[in-house]
matplotlib code that plots the C-alpha trace (Angstrom):
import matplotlib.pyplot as plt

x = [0.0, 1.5, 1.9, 0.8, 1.9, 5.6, 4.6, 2.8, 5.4, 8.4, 6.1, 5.8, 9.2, 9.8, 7.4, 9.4, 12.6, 11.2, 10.0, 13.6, 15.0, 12.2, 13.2, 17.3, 15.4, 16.9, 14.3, 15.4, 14.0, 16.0, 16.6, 15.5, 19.0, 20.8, 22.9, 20.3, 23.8, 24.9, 21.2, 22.0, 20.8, 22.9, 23.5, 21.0, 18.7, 19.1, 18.4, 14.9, 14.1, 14.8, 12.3, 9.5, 9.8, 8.8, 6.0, 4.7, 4.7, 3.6, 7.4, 9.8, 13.5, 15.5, 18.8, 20.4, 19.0, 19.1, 22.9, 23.5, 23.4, 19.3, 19.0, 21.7, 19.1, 15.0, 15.1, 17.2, 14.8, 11.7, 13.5, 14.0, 10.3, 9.0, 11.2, 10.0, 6.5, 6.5, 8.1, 5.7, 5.3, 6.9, 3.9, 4.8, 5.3]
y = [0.0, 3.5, 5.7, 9.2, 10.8, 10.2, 11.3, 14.5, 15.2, 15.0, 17.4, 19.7, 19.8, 20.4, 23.3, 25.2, 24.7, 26.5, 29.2, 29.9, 29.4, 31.6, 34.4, 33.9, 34.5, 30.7, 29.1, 25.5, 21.6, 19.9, 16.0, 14.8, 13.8, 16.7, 19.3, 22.4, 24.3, 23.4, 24.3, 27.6, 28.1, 29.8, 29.3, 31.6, 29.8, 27.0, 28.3, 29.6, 26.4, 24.7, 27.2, 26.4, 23.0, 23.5, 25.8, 23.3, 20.2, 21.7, 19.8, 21.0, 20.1, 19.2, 20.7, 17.7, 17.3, 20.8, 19.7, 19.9, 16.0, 16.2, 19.3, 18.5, 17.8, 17.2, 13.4, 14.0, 16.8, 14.4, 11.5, 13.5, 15.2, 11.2, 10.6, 13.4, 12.6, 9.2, 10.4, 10.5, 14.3, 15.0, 15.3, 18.7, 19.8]
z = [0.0, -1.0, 1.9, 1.0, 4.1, 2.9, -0.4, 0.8, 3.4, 0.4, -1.8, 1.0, 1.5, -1.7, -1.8, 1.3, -0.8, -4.0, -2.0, -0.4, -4.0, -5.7, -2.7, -4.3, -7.7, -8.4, -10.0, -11.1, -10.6, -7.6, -6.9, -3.6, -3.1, -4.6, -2.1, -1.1, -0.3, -3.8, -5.4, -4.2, -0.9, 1.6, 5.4, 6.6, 4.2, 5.8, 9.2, 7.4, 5.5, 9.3, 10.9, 7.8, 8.4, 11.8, 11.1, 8.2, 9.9, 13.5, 14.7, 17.2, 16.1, 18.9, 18.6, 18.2, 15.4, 13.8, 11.9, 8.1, 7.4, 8.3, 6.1, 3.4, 0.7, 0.4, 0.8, 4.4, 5.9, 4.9, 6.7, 10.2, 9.5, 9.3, 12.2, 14.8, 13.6, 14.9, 18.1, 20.7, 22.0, 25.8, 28.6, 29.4, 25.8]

ax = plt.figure().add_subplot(projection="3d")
ax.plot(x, y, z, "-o")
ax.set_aspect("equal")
plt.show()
């Protein structure tokens, strides 16, 4: 059975990196597994595409996990979105 919610989460990752692009005026098709750095996104971009995430997918990113390997490309960000999803949510947060 095909899991949508991975397939939705990826296309709404996706979306959040076009807008960041579209904001560089970069407008260009990028691979799931292809370097957001090397797409054109800088540092601070980064920061903002980590803060989007949060908003989008109503997450909190431990700082643990806020490194460049989880937000090194589309494909990485959806894998730690799908794994602080399945997380169950801390009783006082």
């Amino acid at each position: 059975m095909l899991d949508r919610t991975e397939h939705k989460a990826a296309e709404r990752v996706t979306a959040l990196v076009r807008q960041l692009l579209a904001k560089r005026n970069l407008d260009r098709p990028v691979g799931a597994d292809e370097s957001l750095t090397a797409c054109g996104l800088s540092s601070l971009d980064v920061v903002n595409l980590m803060l989007a995430v949060e908003g989008e997918f109503a997450i909190k990113i431990p700082d643990r996990d806020m490194t460049p390997t989880n937000f090194r490309s589309i494909a990485s960000i959806e894998a730690l979105v799908r794994a602080l999803s399945s997380e169950p949510m801390p009783a006082n947060g």
